[in-house]
C-alpha positions as CSV (number, residue, x, y, z in Angstrom):
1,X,2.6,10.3,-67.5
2,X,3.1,12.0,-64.0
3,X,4.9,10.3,-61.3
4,X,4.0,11.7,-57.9
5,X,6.5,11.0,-54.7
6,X,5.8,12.5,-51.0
7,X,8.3,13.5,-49.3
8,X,9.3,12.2,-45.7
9,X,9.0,14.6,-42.6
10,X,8.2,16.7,-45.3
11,X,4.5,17.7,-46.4
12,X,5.3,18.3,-49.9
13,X,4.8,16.3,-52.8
14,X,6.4,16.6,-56.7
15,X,5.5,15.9,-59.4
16,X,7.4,15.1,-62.5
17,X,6.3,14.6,-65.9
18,X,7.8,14.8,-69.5
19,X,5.7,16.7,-71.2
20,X,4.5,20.5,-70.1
21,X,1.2,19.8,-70.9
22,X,0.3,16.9,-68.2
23,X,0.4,19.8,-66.0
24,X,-2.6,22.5,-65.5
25,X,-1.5,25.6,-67.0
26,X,-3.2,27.2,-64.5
27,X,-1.0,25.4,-61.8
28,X,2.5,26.4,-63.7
29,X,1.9,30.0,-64.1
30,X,0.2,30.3,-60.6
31,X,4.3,29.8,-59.4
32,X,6.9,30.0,-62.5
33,X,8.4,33.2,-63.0
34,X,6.2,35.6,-65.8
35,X,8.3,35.4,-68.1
36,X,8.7,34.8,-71.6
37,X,10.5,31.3,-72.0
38,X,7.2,29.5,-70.0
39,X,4.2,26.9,-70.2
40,X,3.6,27.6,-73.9
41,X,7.1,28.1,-75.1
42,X,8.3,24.6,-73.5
43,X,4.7,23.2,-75.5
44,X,6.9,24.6,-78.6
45,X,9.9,22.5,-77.3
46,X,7.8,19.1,-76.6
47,X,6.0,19.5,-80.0
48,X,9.4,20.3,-82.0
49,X,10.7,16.6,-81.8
50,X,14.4,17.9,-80.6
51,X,16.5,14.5,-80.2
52,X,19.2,16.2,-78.3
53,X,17.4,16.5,-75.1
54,X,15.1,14.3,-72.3
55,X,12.6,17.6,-70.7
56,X,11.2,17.2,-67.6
57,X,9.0,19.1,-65.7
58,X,8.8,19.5,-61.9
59,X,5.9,20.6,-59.7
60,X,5.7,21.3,-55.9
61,X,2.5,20.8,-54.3
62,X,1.3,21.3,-50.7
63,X,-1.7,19.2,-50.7
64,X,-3.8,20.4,-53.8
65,X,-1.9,23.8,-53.9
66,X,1.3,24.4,-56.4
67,X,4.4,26.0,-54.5
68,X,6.8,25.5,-56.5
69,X,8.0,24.7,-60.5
70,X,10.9,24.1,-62.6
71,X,12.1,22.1,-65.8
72,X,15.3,20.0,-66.3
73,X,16.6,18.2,-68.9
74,X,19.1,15.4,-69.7
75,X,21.9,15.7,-71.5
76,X,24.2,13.5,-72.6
77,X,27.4,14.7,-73.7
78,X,29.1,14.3,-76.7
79,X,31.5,17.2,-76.5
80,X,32.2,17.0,-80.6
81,X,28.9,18.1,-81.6
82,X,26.5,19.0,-78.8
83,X,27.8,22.1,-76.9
84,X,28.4,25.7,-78.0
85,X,32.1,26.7,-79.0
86,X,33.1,27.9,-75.3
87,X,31.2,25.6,-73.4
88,X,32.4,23.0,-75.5
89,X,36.2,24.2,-74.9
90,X,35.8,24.5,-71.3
91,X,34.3,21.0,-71.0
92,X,36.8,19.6,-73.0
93,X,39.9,21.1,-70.6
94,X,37.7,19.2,-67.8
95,X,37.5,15.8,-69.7
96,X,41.6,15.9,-70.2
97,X,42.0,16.7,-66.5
98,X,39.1,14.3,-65.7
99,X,38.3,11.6,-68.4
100,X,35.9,9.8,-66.8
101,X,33.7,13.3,-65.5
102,X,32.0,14.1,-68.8
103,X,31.4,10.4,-70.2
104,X,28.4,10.2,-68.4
105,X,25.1,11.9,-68.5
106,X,24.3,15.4,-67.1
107,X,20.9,15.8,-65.2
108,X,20.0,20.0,-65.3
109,X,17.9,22.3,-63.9
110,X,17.5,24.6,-66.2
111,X,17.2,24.7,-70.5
112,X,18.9,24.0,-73.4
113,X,17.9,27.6,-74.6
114,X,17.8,30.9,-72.2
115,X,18.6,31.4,-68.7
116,X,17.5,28.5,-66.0
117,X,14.5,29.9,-63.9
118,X,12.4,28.0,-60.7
119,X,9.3,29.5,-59.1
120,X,8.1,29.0,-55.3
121,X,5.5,30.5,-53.7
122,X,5.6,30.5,-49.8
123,X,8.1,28.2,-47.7
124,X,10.9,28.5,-50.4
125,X,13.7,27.0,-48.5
126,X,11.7,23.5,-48.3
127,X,10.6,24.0,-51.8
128,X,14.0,24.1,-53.1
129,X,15.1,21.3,-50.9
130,X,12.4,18.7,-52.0
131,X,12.9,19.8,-55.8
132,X,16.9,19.0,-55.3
133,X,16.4,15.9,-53.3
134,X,13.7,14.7,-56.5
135,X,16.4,15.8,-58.9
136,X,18.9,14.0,-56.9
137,X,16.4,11.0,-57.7
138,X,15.9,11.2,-61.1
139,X,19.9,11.7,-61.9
140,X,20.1,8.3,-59.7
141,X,18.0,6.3,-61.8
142,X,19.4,7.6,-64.8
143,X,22.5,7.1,-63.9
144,X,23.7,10.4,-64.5
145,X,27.5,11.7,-63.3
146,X,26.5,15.0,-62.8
147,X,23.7,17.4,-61.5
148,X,23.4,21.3,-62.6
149,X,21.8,23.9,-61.8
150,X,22.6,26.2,-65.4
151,X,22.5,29.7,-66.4
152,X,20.6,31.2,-63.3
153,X,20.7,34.9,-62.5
154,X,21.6,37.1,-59.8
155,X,18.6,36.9,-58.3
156,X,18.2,33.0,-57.5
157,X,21.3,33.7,-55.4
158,X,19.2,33.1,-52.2
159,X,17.8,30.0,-53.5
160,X,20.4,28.1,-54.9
161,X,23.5,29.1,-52.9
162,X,23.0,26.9,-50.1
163,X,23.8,24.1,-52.5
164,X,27.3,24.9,-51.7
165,X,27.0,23.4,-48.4
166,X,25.6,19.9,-50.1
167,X,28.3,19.1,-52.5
168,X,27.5,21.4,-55.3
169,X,30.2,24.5,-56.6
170,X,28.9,27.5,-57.9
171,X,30.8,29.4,-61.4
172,X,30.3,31.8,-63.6
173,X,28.7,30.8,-66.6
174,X,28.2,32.6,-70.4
175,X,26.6,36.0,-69.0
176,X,23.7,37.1,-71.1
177,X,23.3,41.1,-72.6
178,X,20.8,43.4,-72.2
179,X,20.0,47.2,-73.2
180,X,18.0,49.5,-71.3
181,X,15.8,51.3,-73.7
182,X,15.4,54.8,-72.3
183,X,16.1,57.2,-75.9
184,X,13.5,58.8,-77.7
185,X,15.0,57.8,-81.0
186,X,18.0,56.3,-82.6
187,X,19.9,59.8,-82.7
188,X,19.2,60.2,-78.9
189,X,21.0,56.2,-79.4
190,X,23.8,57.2,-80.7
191,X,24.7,60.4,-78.6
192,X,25.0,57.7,-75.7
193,X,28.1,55.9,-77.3
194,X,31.4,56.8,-77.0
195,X,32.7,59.4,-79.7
196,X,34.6,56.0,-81.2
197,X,31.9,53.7,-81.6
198,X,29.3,56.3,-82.9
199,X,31.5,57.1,-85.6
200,X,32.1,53.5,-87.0
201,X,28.4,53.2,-86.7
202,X,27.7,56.0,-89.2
203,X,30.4,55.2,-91.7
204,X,28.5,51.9,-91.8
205,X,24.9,53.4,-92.2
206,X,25.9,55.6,-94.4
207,X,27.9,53.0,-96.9
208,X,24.7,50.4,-96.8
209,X,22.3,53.2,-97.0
210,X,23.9,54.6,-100.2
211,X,24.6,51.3,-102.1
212,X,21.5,49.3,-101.7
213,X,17.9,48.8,-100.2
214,X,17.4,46.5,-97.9
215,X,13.4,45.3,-97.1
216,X,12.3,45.3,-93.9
217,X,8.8,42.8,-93.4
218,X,7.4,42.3,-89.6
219,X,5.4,39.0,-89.5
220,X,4.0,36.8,-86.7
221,X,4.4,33.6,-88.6
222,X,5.7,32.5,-91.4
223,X,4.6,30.4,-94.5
224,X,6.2,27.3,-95.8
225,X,8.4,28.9,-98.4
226,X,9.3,31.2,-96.7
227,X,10.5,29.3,-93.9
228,X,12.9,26.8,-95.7
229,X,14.6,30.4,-96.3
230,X,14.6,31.3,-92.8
231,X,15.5,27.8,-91.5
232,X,18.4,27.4,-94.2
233,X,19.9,30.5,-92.9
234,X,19.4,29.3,-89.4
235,X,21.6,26.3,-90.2
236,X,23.8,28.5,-91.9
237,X,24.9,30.5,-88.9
238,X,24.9,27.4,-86.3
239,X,27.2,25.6,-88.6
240,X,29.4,28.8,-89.3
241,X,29.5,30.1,-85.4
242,X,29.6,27.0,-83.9
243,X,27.2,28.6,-81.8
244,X,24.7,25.2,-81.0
245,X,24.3,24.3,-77.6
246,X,20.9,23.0,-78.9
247,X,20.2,22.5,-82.7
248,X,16.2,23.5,-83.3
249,X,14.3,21.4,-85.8
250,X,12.2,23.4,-88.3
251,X,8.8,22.4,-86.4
252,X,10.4,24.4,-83.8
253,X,9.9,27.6,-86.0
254,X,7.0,26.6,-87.4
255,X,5.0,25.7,-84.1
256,X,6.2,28.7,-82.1
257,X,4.1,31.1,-83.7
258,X,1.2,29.0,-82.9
259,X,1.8,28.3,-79.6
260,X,2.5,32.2,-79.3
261,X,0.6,33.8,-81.3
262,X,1.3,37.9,-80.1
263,X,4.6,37.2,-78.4
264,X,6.6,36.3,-81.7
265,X,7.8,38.6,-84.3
266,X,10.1,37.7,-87.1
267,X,12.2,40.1,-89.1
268,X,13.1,39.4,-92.5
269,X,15.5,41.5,-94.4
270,X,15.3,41.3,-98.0
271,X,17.8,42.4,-100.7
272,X,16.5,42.3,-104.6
273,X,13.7,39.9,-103.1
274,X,15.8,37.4,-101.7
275,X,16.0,37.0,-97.9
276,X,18.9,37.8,-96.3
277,X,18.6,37.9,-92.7
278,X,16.0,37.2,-90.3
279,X,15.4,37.5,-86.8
280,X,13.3,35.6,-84.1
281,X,12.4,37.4,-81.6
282,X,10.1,37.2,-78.6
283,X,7.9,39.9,-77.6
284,X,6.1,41.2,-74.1
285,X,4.7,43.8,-73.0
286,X,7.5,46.0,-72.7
287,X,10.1,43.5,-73.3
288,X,12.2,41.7,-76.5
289,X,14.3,39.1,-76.6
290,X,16.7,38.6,-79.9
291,X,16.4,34.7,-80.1
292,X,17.8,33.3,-83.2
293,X,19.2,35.3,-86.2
294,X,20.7,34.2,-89.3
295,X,22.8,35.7,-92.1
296,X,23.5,35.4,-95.4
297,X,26.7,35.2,-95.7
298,X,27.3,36.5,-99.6
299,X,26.3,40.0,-98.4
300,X,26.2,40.3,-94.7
301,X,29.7,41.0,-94.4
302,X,29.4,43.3,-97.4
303,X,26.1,45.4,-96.2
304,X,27.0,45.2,-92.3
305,X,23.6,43.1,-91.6
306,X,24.5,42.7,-88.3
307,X,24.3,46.6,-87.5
308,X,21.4,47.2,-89.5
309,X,19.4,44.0,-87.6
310,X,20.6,46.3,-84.5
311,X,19.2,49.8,-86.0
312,X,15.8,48.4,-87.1
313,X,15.5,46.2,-84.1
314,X,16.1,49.1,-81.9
315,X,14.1,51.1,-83.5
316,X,11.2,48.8,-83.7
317,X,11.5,49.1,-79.5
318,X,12.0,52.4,-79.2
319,X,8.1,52.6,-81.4
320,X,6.4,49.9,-79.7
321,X,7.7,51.2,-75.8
322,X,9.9,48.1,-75.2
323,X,11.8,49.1,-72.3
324,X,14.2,45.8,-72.3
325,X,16.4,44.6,-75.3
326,X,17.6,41.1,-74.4
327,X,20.7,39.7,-77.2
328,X,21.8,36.8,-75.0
329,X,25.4,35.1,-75.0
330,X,28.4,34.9,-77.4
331,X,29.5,38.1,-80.0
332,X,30.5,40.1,-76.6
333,X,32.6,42.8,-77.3
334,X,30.1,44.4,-80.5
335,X,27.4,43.9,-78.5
336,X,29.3,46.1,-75.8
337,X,30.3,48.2,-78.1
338,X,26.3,48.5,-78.8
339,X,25.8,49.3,-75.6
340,X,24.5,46.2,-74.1
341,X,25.4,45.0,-70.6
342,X,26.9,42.0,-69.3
343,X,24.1,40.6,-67.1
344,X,25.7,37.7,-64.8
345,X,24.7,33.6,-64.9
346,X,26.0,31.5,-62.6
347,X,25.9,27.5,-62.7
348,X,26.0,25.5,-59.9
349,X,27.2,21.9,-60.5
350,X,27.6,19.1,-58.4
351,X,29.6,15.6,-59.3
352,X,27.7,12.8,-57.6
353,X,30.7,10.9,-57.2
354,X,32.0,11.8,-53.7
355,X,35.8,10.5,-54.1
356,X,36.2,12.9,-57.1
357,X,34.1,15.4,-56.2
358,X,36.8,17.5,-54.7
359,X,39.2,17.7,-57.8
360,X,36.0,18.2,-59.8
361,X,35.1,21.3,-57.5
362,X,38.8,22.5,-58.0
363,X,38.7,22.0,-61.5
364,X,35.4,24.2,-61.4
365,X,36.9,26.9,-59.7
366,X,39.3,27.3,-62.0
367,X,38.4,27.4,-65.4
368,X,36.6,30.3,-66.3
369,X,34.4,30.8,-69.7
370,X,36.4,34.2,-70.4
371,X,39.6,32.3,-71.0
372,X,38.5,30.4,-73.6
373,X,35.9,33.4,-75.3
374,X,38.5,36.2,-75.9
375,X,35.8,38.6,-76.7
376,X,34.4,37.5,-73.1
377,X,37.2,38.5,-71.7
378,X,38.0,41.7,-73.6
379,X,34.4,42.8,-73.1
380,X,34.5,42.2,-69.3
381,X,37.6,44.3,-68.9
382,X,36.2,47.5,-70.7
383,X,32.7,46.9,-68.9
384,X,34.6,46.9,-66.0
385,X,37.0,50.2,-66.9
């Protein structure tokens, strides 16, 4: 169901609604970013039955026309199980400085998974102003302490930091990692590291090349036996990283390929016919994003899976032109080691509780993600060297 509100002295209307597809896809994509994470991957998200989270999806419209587009979510948390390992550390230095902060329910522009993204087209300053004010709404009614703008980039700087000036702090959050892929093959790769790190990645090739033979399979989709496989090892990892800000049901890997058919690959590394890694990855044009990996544990350690998901990955770029390799948060310092960049987030968060606003702010300012992620903080300071 969409619920419409106008604006006053404004002519602008939004729209909100809970599922992605109450809304023309036509009228999304005419204003969201082009990216990856978009009308058909939230489909994916609606259709995957995740309990964790309340979607909702916000539309701008100047009479008939779309200006403007974003999704939120609402998250209650409970900071034993919900949040990912720094996150979770973070918001639990808050909650002993502030009890009553993180009781409460957190309204977010944003996602659960990947960076937070908003699209305007024309008059973006009153776009972003009516899309906060609804926000504002929507956190009201639900009663929610807090209101976030998470995981935005660099770019949205313009948008989102007038904020400051209406109660909300900006911090850093998790930064994400990124490669540019500019070698003509994974020798050119490796002359680009340090003398150090292209050593250690050699011993390492050459001891799994020598000892066993791993089998590499590219799919788009995936068939029922082998995806309890793939979503066992999933679980595997989340439970052994603590790396869950969001725990995916299996329909999400089984509905993603359909939705996307062409922009999903999965990897699957096999040892003596049994799986032992896999990768989900998403796929443009001349783009990839490493989504969700998992290990088996027995022999990943043993046959340095991790670097070999790197080399064929890379690889498998480098032959299809893929320009941008994407690994997102967490496991900092190997993948700088790799070679990937830090690529900034910010979040900008707002306690809608004006008496404690101003410790909350404080509090913000801070606690940074780096102290409580020490390979965050190592790989910052050698980035930075």
């Amino acid at each position: 169901m969409i619920v419409s509100k106008r604006h006053k002295r404004s002519s602008l209307k939004t729209k909100v609604t809970r599922k992605i597809t109450d809304v023309p896809a036509g009228d999304w994509n005419k204003v969201f970013p082009d990216v990856l994470e978009s009308y058909d991957f939230f489909r994916t998200l609606d259709e995957s039955n995740l309990t964790q989270f309340s979607f909702y999806y916000l539309m701008v419209y100047e009479r008939n026309s779309p200006v403007g587009a974003t999704v939120c979510f609402m998250l209650d948390y409970s900071l034993d199980t919900s949040i990912n390992g720094p996150l979770r550390r973070l918001t639990n230095s808050i909650k002993k400085a502030a009890p009553r902060v993180f009781s409460l329910k957190t309204f977010i522009c944003g996602m659960p998974i990947g960076q937070g993204r908003l699209g305007t087209s024309g008059r973006t300053e009153d776009v972003i102003k009516v899309m906060v004010r609804r926000i504002e709404q929507i956190a009201k009614k639900n009663k929610a302490a807090v209101i976030a703008f998470k995981d935005f980039d660099s770019s949205y700087k313009g948008m989102l930091d007038p904020l400051r000036k209406h109660g909300f702090t900006r911090f850093d959050s998790l930064p994400t990692t990124e490669m540019n892929v500019r070698f003509r093959d994974f020798e050119d790769y490796l002359k680009s590291l340090s003398a150090a790190n292209r050593y250690d990645l050699r011993r390492k090739f050459k001891k799994v090349d020598n000892k066993v033979k791993i089998d590499l399979e590219i799919t788009d989709g995936l068939d029922e036996d082998v995806l309890k496989d793939v979503y066992k090892l999933y679980l595997d990892i989340v439970e052994k990283h603590d790396m869950g800000f969001e725990l995916l049901p299996v329909e999400f890997f089984r509905n993603i390929s359909r939705n996307m058919a062409g922009r999903v690959k999965f990897f699957l590394w096999k040892i003596d016919g049994k799986l032992a890694a896999f990768l989900l990855c998403l796929v443009s044009k001349d783009m990839l994003i490493d989504y969700y990996v998992g290990l088996d544990y027995e022999v990943a350690y043993k046959y340095h899976l991790y670097f070999v998901k790197f080399r064929d990955v890379l690889n498998w770029c480098m032959k299809n032109d893929i320009k941008r390799y994407e690994m997102g948060i967490t496991g900092y310092e190997p993948k700088r080691r790799l070679g990937f960049e830090l690529i900034p987030l910010y979040l900008y968060v707002k306690l809608r509780n004006r008496a404690l606003r101003p410790v909350f702010n404080l509090i913000c300012q801070f606690l940074k993600f780096e102290n409580f992620d020490p390979s965050l903080k190592k790989a910052k300071e050698r980035q930075a060297s």
